[in-house]
Backbone as numpy.savetxt, mean C-alpha at the origin, in Angstrom:
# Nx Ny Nz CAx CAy CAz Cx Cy Cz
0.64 -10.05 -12.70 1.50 -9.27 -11.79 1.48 -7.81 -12.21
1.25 -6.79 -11.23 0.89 -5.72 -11.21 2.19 -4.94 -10.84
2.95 -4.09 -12.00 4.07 -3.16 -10.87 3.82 -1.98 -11.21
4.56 -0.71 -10.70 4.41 0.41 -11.02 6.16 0.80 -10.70
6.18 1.39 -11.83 7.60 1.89 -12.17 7.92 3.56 -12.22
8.61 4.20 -11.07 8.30 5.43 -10.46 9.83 5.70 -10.88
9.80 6.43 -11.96 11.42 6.87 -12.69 11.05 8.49 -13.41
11.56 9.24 -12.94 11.43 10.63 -13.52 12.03 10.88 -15.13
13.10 9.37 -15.84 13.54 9.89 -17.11 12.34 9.16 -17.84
11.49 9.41 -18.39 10.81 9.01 -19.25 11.08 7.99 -20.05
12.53 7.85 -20.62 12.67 6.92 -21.78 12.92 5.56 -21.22
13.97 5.86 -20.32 14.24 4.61 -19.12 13.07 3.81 -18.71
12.05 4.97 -18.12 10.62 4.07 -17.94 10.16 3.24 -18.40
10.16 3.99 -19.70 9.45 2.93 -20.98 10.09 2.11 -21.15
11.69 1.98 -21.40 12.47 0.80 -21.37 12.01 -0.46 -20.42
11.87 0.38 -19.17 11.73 -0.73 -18.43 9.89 -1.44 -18.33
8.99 -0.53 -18.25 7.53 -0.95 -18.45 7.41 -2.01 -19.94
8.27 -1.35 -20.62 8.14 -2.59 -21.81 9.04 -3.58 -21.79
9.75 -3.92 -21.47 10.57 -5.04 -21.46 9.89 -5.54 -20.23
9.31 -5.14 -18.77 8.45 -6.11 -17.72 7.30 -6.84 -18.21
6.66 -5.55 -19.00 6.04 -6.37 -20.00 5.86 -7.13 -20.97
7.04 -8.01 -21.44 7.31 -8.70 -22.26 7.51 -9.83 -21.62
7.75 -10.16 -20.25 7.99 -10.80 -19.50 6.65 -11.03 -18.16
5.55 -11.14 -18.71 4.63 -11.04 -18.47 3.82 -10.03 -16.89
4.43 -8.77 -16.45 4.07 -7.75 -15.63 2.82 -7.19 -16.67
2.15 -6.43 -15.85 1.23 -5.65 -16.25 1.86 -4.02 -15.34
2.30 -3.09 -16.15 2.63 -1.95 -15.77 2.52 -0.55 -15.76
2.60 0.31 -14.82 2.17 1.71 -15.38 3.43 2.45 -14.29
4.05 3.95 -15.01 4.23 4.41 -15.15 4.32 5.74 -14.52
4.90 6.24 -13.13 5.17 7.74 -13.17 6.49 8.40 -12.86
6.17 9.59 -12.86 7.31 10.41 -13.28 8.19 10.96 -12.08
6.65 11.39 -11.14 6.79 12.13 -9.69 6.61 11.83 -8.26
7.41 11.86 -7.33 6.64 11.16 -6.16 5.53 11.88 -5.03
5.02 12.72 -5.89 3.90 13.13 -5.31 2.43 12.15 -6.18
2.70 12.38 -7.20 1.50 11.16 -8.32 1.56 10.36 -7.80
2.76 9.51 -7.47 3.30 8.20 -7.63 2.67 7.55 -5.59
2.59 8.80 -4.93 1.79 8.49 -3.92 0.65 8.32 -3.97
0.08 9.13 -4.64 -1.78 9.37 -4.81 -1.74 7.92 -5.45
-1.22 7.60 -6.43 -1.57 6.42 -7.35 -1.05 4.74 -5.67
0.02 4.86 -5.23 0.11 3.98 -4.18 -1.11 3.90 -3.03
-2.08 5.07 -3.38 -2.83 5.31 -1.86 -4.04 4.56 -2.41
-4.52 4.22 -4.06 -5.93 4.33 -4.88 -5.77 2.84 -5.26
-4.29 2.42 -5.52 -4.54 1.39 -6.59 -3.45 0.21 -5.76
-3.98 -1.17 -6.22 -2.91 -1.88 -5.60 -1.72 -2.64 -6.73
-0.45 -2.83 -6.23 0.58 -3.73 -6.63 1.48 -4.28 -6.63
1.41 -5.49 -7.14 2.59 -6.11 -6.49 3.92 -6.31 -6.54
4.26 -4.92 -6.85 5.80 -4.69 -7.24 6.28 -3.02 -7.50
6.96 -2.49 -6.85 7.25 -1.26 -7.08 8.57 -0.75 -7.23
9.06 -0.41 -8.24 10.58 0.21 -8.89 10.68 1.04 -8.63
11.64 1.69 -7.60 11.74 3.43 -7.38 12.91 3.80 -7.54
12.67 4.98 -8.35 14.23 5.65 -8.12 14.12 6.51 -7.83
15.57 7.35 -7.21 15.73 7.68 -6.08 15.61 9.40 -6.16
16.02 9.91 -7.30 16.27 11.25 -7.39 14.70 11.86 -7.91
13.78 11.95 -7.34 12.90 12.01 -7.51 11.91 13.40 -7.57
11.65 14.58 -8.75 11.08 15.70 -8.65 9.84 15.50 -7.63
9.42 16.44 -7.06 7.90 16.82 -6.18 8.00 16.34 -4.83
8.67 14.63 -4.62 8.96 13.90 -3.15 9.91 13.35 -3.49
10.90 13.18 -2.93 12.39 12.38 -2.75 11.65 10.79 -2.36
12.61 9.84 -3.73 12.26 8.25 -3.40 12.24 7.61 -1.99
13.33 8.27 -1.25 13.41 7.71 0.21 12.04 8.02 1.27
11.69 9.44 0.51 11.04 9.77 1.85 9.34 9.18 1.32
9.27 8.99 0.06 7.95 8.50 -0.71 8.32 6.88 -0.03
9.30 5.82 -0.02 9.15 4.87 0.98 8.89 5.22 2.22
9.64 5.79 3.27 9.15 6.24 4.75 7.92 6.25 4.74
7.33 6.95 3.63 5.49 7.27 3.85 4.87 5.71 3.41
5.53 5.22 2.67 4.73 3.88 2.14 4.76 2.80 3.54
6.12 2.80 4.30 6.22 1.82 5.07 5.48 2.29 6.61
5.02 3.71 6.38 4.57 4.06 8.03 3.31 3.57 7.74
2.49 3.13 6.80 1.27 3.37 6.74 0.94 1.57 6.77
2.33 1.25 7.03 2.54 -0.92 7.01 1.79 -1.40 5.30
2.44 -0.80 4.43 2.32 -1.15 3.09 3.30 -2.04 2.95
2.81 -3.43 2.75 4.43 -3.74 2.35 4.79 -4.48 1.08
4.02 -3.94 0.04 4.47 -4.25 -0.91 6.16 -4.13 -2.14
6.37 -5.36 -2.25 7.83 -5.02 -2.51 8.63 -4.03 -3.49
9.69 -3.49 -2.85 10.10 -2.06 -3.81 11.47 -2.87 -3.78
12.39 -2.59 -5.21 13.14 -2.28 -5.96 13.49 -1.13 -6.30
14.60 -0.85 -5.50 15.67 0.55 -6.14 16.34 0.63 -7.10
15.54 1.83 -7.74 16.93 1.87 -9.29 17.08 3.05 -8.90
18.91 3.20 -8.96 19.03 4.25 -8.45 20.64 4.83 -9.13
20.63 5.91 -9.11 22.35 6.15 -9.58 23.36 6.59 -8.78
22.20 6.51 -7.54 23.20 6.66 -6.13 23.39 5.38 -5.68
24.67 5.02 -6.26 25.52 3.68 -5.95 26.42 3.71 -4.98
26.76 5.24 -3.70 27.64 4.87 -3.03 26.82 3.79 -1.68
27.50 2.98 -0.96 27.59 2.38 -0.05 26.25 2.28 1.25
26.98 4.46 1.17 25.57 4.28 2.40 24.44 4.98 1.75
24.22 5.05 0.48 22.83 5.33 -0.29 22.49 3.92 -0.04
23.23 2.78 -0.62 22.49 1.56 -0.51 22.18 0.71 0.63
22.85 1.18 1.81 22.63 0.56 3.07 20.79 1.60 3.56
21.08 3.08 3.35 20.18 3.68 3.69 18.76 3.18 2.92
19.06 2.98 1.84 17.39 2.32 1.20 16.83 1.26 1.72
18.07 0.19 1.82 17.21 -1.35 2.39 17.14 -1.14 4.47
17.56 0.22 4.64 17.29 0.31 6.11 16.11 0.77 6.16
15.49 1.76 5.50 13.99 2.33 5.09 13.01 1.36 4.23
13.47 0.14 3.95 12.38 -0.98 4.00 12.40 -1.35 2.34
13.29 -0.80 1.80 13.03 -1.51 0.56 13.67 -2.97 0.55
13.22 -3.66 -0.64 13.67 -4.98 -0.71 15.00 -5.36 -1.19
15.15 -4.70 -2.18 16.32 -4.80 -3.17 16.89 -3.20 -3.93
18.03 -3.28 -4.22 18.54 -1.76 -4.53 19.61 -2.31 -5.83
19.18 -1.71 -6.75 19.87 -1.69 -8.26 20.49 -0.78 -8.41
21.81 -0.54 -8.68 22.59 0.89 -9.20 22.26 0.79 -10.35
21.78 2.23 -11.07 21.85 2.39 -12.66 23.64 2.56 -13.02
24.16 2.54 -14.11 23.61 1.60 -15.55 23.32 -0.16 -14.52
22.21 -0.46 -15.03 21.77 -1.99 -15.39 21.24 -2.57 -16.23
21.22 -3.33 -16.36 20.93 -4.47 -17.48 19.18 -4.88 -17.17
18.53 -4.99 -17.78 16.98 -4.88 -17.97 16.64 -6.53 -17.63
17.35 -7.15 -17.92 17.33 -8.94 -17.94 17.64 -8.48 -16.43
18.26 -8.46 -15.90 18.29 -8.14 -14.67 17.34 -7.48 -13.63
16.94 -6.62 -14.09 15.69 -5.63 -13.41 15.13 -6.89 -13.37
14.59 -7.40 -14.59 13.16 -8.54 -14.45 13.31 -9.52 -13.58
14.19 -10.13 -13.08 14.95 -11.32 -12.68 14.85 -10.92 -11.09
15.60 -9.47 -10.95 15.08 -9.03 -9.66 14.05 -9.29 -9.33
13.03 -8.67 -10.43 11.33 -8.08 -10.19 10.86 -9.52 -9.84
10.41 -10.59 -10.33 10.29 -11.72 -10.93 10.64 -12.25 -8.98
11.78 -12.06 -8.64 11.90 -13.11 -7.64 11.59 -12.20 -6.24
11.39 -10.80 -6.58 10.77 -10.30 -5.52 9.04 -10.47 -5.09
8.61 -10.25 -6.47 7.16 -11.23 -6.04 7.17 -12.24 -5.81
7.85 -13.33 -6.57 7.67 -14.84 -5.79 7.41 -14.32 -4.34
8.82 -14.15 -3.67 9.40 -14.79 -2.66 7.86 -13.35 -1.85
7.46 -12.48 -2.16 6.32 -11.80 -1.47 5.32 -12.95 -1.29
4.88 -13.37 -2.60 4.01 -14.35 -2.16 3.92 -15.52 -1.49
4.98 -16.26 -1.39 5.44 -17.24 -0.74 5.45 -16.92 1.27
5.91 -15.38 1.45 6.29 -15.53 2.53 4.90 -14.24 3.19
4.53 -13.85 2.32 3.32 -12.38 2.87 2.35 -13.20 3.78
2.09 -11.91 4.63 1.37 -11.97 6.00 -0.32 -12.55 4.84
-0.98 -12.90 6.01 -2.45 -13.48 5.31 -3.67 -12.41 5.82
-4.40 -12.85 4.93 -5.82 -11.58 4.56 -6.47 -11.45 6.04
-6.91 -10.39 6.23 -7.66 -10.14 7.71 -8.86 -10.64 6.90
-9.87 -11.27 7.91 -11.39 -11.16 7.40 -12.00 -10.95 8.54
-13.61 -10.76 8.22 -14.93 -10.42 8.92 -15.99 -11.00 8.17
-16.54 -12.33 8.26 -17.55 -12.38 7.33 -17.69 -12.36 5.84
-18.08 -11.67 5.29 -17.73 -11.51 3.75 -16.56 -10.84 3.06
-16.20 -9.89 3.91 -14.76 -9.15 4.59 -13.30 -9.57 4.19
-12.77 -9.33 3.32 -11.34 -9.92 3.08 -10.56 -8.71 2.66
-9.48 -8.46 3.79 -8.63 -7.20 3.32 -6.68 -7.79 3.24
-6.69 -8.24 2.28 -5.41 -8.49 1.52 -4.15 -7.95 2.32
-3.33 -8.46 2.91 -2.06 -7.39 3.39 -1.67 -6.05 2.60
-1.42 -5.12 2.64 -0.75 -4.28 1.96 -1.32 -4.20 0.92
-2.76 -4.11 1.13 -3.33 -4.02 -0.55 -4.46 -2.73 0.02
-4.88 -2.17 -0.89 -5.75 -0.71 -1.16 -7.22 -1.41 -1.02
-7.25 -2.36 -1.96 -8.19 -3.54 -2.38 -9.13 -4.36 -1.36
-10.43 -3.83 -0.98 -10.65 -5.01 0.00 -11.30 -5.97 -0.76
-12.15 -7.46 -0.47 -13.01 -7.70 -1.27 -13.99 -8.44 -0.30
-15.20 -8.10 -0.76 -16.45 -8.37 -0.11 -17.17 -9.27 -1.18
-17.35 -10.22 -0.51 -17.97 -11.71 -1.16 -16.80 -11.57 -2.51
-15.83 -11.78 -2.21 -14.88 -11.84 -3.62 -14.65 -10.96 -5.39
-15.31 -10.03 -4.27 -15.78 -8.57 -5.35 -14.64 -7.43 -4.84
-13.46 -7.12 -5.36 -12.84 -6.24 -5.39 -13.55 -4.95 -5.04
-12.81 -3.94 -4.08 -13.62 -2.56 -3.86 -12.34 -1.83 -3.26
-12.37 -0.52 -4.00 -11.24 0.39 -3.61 -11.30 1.18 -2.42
-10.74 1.22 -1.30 -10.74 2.35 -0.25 -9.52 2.86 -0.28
-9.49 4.36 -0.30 -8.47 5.60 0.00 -7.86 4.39 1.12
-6.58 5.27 1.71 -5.88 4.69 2.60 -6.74 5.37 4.12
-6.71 6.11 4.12 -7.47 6.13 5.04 -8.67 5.45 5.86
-9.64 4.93 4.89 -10.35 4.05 4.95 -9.92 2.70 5.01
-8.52 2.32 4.61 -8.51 0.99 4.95 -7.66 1.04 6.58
-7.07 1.96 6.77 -6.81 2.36 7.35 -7.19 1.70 8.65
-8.87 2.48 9.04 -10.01 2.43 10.03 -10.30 0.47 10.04
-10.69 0.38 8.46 -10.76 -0.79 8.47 -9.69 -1.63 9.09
-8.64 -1.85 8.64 -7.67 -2.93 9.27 -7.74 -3.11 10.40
-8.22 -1.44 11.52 -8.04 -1.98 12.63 -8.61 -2.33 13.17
-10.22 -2.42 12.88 -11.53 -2.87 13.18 -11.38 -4.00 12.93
-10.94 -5.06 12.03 -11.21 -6.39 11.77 -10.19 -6.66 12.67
-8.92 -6.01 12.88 -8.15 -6.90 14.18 -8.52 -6.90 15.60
-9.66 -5.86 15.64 -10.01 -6.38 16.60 -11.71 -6.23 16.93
-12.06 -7.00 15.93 -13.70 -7.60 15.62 -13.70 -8.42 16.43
-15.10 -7.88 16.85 -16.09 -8.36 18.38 -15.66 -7.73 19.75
-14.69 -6.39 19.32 -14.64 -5.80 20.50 -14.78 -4.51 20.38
-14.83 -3.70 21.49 -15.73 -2.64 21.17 -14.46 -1.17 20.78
-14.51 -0.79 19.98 -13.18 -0.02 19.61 -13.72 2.03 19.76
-13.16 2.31 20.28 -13.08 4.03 20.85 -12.85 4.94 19.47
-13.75 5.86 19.69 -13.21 6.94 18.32 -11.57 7.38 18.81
-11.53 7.49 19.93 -9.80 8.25 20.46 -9.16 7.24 20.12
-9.48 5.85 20.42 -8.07 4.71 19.91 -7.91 5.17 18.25
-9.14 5.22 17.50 -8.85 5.24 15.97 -7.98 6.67 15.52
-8.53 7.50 16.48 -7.82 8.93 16.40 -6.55 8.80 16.50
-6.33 7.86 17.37 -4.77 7.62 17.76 -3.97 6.63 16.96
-4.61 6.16 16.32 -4.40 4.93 15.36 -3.50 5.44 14.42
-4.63 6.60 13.23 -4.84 6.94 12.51 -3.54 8.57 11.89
-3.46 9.40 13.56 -2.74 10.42 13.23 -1.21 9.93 12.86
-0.70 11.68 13.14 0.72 11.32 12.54 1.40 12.37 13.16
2.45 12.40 12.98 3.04 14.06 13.29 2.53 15.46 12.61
2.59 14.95 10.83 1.82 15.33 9.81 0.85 15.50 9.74
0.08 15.24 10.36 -1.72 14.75 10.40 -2.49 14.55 11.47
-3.23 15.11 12.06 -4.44 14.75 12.86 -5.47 14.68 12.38
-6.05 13.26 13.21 -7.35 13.09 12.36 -8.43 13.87 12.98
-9.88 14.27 12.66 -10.47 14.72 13.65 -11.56 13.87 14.05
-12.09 13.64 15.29 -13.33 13.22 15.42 -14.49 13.17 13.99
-15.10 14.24 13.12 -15.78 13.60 12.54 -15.07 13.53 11.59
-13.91 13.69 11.22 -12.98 13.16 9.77 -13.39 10.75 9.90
-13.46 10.45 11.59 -13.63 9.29 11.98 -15.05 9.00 11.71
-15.91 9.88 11.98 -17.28 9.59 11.07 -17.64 9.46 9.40
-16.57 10.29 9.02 -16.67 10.13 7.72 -16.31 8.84 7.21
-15.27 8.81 7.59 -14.66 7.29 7.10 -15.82 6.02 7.47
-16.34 5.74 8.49 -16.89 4.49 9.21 -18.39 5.07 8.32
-19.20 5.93 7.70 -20.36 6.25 7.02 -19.70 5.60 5.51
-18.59 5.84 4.82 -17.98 5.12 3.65 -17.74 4.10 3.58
-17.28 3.09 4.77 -16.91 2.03 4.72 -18.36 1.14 4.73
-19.47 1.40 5.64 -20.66 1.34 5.84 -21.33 0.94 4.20
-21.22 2.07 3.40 -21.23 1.90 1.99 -21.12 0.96 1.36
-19.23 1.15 1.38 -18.51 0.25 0.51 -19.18 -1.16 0.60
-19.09 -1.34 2.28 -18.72 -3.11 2.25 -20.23 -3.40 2.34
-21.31 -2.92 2.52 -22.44 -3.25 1.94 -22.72 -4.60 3.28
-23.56 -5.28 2.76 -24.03 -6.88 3.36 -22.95 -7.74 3.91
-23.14 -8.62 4.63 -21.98 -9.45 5.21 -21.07 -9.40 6.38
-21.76 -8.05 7.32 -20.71 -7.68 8.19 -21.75 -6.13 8.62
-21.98 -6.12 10.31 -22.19 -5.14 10.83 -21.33 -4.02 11.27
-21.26 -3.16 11.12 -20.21 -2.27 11.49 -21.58 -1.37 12.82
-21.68 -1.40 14.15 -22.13 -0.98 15.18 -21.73 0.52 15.44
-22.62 1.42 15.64 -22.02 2.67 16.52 -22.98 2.25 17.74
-21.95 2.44 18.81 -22.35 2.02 20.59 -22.52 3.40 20.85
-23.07 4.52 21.12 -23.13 5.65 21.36 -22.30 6.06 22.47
-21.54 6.79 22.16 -20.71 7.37 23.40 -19.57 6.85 23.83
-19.27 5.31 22.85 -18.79 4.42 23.69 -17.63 4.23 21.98
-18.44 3.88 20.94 -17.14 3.66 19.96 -17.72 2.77 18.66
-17.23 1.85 18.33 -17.59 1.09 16.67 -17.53 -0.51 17.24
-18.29 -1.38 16.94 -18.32 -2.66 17.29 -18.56 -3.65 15.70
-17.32 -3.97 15.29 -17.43 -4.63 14.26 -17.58 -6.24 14.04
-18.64 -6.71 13.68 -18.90 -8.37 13.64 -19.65 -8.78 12.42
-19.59 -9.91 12.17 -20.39 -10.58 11.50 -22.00 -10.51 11.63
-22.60 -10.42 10.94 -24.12 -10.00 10.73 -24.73 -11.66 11.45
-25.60 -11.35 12.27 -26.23 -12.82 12.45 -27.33 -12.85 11.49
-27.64 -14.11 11.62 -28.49 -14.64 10.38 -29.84 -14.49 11.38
């Protein structure tokens, strides 16, 4: 079990990365929620501790960005904003569970511990294409059961190509997919991505350009 523990006091961190880890998590560590994005966009896991007062991005609005992008890996609030509608406002912005600091560490784990169960027990199932397997809410795709990292962006393109593999998909739908208020994608920002993915996923799966027309993603015939 993979978490990442996003706490700006340093010592607390460690408190808590070592005691998850004693309790068998595998964990890392940041400070800021600008890192603490780059590291959510590169790497996958299955458990995320945030608190709330956060230098570079505010914890709330570092979820908003995690949940627009349909990440849904489970977050835990530690937080020392214990009034009422801090804690109604976190689990309305998609977190799972919300801890007021001071807490008890046997506790954190116990949280942590039954928030993955119950992820795994109840999480949406892997899209595939052929050799093609892209994990819910994971960074991670894996091709023939070989782990491979895509930016979010790239999985991005991907997810929506395998949902709707064997039909013929528009650079403007992905454009439209893809933007934001924040963000427009551009036409060849959409080439870039579908030339990387091309890459990545290698054998096992055609990825088509129809000229003029858009991306046609299927299984490779034999």
């Amino acid at each position: 079990m993979k978490a990442l523990v996003i706490e700006d006091n340093p010592n607390l961190a460690t408190s808590i990365a070592t005691f998850l880890g004693e309790t068998g998590f595998q964990v890392e560590t940041c400070g800021d929620g600008r890192s603490a994005e780059h590291l959510l966009q590169t790497l996958s896991f299955d458990l995320i501790l945030l608190d709330l007062g956060l230098p570079e991005l505010d914890g709330i609005h570092l979820l908003r960005r995690l949940r627009s992008r349909n990440d849904r890996t489970p977050v835990l609030i530690i937080s020392a904003r214990d009034a009422l509608d801090q804690r109604v406002l976190g689990l309305e912005e998609g977190a799972d569970d919300y801890l007021a600091k001071p807490f008890s560490l046997v506790e954190v784990a116990a949280r942590a511990k039954a928030l993955v169960r119950r992820a795994k027990q109840f999480g949406e199932n892997s899209l595939q294409c052929g050799d093609i397997e892209l994990p819910s809410g994971s960074p991670v795709a894996l091709v023939a059961g070989k782990p491979v990292t895509l930016h979010r962006r790239e999985r991005e393109v991907l997810e929506y190509l395998l949902i709707n593999q064997g039909r013929l998909v528009s650079k403007a739908q992905l454009i439209d997919r893809l933007s934001d208020l924040d963000d427009t994608v551009s036409p060849s920002a959409i080439e870039t991505y579908i030339s990387r993915l091309r890459k990545k996923l290698g054998d096992g799966i055609q990825l088509r350009t129809v000229r003029g027309l858009g991306y046609l993603l299927d299984t490779k015939s034999n």
